[in-house]
C-alpha positions in Angstrom: 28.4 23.4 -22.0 28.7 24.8 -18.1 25.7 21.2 -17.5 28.0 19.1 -19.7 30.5 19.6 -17.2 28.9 19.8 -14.3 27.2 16.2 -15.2 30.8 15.0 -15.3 32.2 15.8 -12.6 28.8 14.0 -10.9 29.7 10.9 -12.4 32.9 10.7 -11.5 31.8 11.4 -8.3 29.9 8.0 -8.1 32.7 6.0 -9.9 34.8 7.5 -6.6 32.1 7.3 -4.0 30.7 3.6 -5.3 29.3 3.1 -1.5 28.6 6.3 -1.0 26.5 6.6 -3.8 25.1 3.1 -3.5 23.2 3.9 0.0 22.8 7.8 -1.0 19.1 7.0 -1.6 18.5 6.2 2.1 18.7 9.4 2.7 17.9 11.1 -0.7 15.0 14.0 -0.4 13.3 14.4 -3.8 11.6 17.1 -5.1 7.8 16.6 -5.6 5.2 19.5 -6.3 2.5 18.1 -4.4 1.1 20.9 -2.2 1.1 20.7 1.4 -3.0 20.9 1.5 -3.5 17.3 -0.2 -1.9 15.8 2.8 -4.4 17.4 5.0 -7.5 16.3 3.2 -6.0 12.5 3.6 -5.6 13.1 7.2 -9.0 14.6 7.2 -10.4 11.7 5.1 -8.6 9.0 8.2 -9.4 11.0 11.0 -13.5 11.7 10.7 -14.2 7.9 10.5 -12.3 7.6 13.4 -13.8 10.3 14.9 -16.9 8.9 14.4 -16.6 6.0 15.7 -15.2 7.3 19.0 -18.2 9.7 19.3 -20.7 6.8 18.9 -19.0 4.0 20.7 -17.9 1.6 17.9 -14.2 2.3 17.4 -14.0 -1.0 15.7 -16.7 0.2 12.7 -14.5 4.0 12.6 -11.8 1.8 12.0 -13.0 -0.3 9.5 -14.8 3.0 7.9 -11.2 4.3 7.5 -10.0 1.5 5.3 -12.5 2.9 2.7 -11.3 6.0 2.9 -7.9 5.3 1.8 -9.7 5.6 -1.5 -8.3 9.2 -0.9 -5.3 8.5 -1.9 -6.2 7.4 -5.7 -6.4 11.5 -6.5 -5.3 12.4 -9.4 -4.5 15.3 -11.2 -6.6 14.8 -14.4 -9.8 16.9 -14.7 -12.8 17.3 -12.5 -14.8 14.9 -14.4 -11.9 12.0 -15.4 -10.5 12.4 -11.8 -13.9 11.6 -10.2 -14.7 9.2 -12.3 -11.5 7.3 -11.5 -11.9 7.6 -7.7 -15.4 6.3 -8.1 -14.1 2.8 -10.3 -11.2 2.6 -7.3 -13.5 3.4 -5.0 -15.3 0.4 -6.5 -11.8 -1.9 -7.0 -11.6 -1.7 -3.2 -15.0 -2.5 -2.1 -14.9 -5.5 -4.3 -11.7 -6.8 -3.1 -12.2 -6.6 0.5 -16.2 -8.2 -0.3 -14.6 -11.2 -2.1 -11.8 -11.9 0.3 -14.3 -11.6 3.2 -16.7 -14.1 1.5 -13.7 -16.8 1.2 -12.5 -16.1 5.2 -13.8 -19.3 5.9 -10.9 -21.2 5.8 -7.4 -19.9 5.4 -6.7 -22.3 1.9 -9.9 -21.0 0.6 -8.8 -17.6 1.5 -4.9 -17.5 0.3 -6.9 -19.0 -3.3 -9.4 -16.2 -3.5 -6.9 -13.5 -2.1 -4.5 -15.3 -5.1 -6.9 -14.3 -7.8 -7.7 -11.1 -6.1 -4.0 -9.8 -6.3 -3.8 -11.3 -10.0 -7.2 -9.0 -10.8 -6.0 -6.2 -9.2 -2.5 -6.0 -10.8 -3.6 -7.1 -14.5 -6.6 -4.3 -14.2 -4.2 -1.8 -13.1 -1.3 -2.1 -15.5 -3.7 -2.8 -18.2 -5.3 0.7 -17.7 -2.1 1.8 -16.0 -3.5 3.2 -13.0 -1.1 5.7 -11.5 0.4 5.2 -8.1 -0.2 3.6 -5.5 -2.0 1.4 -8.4 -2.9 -2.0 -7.0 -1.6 -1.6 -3.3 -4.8 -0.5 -1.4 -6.7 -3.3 -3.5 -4.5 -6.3 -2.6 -4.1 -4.8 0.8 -7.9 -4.5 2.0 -8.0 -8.0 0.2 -5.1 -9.2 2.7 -7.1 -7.4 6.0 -10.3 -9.0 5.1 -8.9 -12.6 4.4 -7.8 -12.9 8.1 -10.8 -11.6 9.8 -13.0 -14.0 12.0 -15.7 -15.2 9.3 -19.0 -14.3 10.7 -21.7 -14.7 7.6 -23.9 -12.0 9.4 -21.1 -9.4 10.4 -20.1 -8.6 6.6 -22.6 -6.6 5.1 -21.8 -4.8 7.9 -18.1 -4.7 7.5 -18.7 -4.3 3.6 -21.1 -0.8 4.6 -18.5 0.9 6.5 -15.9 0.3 4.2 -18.5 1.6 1.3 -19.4 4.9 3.7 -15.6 5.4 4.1 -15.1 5.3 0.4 -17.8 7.2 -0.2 -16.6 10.1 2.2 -13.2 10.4 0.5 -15.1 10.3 -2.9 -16.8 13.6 -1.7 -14.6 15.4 0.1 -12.2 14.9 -2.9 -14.8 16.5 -5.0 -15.6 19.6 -2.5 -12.0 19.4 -2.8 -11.6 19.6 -6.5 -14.6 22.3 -7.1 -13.0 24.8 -4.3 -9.2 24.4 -4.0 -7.5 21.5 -7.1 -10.2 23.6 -9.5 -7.4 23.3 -12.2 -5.7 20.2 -14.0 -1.5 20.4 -13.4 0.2 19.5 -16.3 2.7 16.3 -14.8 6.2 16.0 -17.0 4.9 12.4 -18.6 6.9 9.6 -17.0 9.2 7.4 -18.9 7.0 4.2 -20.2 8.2 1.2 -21.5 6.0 -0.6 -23.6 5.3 -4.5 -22.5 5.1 -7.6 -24.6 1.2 -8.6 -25.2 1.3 -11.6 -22.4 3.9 -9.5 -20.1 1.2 -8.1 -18.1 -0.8 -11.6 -17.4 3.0 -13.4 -16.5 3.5 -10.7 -14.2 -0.5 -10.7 -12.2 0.5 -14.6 -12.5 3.7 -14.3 -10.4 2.2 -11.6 -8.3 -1.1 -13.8 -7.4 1.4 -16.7 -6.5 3.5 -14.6 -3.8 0.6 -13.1 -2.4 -1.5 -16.2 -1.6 2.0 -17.9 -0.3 2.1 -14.9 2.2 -1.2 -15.8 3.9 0.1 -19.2 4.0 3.3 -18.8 5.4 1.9 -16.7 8.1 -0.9 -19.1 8.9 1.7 -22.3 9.0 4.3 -20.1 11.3 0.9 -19.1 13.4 1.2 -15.3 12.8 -1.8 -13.5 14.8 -1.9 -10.5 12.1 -0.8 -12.7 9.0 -1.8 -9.8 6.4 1.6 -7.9 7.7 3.6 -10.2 5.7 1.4 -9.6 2.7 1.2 -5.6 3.4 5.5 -5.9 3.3 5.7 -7.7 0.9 3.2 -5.8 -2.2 5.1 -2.8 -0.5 8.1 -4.1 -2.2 7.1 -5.3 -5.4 6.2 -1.5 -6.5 9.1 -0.6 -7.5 10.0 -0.3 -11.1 13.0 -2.3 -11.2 14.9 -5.1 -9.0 17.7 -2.1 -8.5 14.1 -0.4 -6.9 12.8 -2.9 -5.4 16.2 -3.3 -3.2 16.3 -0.2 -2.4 12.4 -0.3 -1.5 13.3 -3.7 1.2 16.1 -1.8 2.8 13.8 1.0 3.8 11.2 -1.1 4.6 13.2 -2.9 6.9 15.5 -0.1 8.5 12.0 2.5 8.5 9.9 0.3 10.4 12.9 -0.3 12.9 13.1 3.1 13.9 9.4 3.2 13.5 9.2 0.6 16.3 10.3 3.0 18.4 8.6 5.7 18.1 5.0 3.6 18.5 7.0 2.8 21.4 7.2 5.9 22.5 3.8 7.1 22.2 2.2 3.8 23.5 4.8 4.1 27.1 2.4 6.7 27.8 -0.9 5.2 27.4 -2.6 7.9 25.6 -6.4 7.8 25.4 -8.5 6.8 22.0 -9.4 10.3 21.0 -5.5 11.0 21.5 -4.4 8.4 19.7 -6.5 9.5 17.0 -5.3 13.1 16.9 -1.8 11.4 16.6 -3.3 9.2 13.7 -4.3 12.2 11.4 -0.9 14.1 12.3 0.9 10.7 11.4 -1.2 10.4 8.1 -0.5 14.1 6.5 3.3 13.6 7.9 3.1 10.3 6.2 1.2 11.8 2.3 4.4 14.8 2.9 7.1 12.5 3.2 6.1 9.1 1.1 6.8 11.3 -2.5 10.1 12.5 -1.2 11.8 9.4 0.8 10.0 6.1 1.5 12.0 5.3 4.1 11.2 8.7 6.1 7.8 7.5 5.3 7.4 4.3 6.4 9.0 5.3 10.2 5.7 7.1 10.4 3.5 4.3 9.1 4.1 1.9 11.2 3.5 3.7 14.0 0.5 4.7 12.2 -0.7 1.3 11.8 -0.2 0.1 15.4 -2.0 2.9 16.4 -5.3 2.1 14.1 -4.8 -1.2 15.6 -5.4 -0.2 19.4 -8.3 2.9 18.3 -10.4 -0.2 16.4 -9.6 -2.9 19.0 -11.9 -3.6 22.6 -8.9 -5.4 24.2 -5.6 -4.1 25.3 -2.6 -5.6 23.5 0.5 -5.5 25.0 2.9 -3.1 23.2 6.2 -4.8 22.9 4.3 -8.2 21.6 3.2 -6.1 19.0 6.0 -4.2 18.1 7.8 -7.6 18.4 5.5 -9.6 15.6 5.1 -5.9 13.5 9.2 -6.3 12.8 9.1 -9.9 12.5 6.5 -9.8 9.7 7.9 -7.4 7.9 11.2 -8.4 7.9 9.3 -12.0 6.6 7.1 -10.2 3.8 10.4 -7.7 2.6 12.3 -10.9 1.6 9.3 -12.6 0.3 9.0 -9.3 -1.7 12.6 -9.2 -2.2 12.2 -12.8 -4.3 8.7 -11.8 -6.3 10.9 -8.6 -7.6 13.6 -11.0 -8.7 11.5 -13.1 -10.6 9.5 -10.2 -11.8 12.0 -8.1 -13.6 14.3 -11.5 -14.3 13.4 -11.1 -18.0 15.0 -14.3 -19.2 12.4 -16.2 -16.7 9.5 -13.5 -18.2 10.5 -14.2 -21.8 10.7 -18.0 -20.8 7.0 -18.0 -18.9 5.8 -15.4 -21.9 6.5 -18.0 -24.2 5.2 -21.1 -22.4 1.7 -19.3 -21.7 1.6 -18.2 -25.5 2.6 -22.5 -26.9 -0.3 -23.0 -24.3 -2.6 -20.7 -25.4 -2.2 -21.6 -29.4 -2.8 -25.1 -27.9 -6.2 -24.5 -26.7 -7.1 -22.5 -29.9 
């Protein structure tokens, strides 16, 4: 009875607080159960890669070796056996999608079609075996990377190893992980799931594909250096489980990498040297796998300095900080309202019904 009323009075708090409660979640700190030494095996994961690199002279392939290891951050909390297994097939998921988008670098129409289908493959295969989060982020955003790399035939098996080695390395430091610390399954309260029409999934990997292959484009025709920024925004966005979500998701997008901005700023005034900047990287990354559970927002002021710093430990040349900082805001402001649109038209269900049932005339058609 004492919850009954207590409940009311909160909701007539939001019927008197409208704005208030509108831009509460800006701030809002949830409550998560994730323990605090996760966060340090990602960082760990990140940071030897980049260690190793450092130590041998290639920052560039410690770089690229920490892409792989983002496979990391696919840990579940099923059982030994069903949680390595499903590192091992996204371990796999990855690989492939940064091989086939390397393949079709050559030219950037060639790319933005094979980087298309790669986003369309990565979201039907994840919702059809409904991958938990981050579900098809890391795929379509390796694809995105590897799409605007210089193509250089004999430079990807290479590039293609040390994302494989990185991969591998999270897959077995998850599973020293698992055997000596995470040695028990945790019991999650089962999410709320609504069931999808039969051709829901394939409308959706449709739309999906189509925004994600515009992204490259649109970068490429506006002459973007880093084009894949846009896309990284913009599949960023489209995560979130409703167009109510996927606002909120754009604001702190936008409003997290601003402040973000400034604090790469910060760190870059002082010209720290590479095996600095990747002490800063690994503090960044568990500061980053504490906060993105509890407020995205919080997280993403963190990220982006995170990702301007990988830039300058895995690049030979010098870039000038406020260019970057200055195209880093600029593409993401471009890829949160081209994310902003693909979660209109994604959770628009009169233009999902109206797709659904053009794809299923088509389809009895062919039969």
């Amino acid at each position: 009875m004492f919850s009954g009323k207590k409940q009311n009075v909160q909701n007539k708090m939001k019927v008197d607080r409208p704005v208030q409660n509108r831009f509460q979640y800006l701030i809002e700190i949830k409550k998560t159960e994730r323990k605090w030494h996760f966060p340090f095996l990602a960082a760990l994961c990140i940071g030897i890669p980049l260690l190793l690199g450092w130590f041998s002279g290639k920052p560039n392939y410690g770089s690229l070796s920490s892409l792989g290891a983002l496979t990391i951050l696919y840990f579940t909390t099923a059982p030994i056996s069903q949680r390595m297994i499903h590192l091992a097939v996204c371990a796999f998921g990855i690989i492939f999608s940064f091989t086939i988008s390397l393949f079709f670098s050559f030219n950037i129409y060639t790319a933005a079609l094979s980087f298309g289908i790669v986003s369309f493959l990565s979201h039907f295969i994840t919702s059809y075996f409904k991958i938990p989060p981050p579900g098809n982020f890391f795929f379509i955003m390796l694809a995105a990377m590897a799409s605007t790399y210089q193509f250089d035939l004999e430079m990807i098996p290479i590039r293609v190893g040390l994302v494989t080695m990185g991969a591998i390395l999270s897959c077995s430091l998850a599973f020293l992980y698992s055997v000596f610390v995470e040695k028990s399954e945790v019991v999650n309260v089962p999410r709320r799931v609504f069931k999808k029409k039969r051709y829901t999934k394939f409308v959706e990997s449709t739309i999906i594909g189509l925004i994600m292959m515009l992204t490259l484009i649109v970068g490429h025709l506006l002459k973007f250096q880093n084009t894949y920024w846009i896309s990284i925004s913009t599949v960023a966005i489209i995560q979130g489980r409703n167009f109510e979500h996927v606002r909120q998701r754009n604001m702190h997008r936008i409003f997290g990498t601003f402040i973000g901005l400034g604090l790469a700023w910060l760190i870059l005034l002082f010209d720290p040297e590479k095996i600095i900047m990747i002490g800063i990287i690994v503090v960044l990354q568990f500061i980053v796998e504490l906060m993105i559970v509890r407020n995205y927002g919080f997280a993403v002021i963190f990220i982006t300095p995170l990702t301007l710093l990988l830039i300058e430990v895995g690049s030979t040349v010098h870039h000038e900080v406020e260019n970057l900082m200055q195209a880093r805001l600029l593409d993401t402001i471009i890829g949160s309202l081209m994310g902003l649109a693909a979660g209109f038209f994604l959770h628009h269900q009169q233009i999902i019904n109206q797709l659904e049932k053009n794809i299923r005339y088509s389809f009895f058609q062919f039969k």
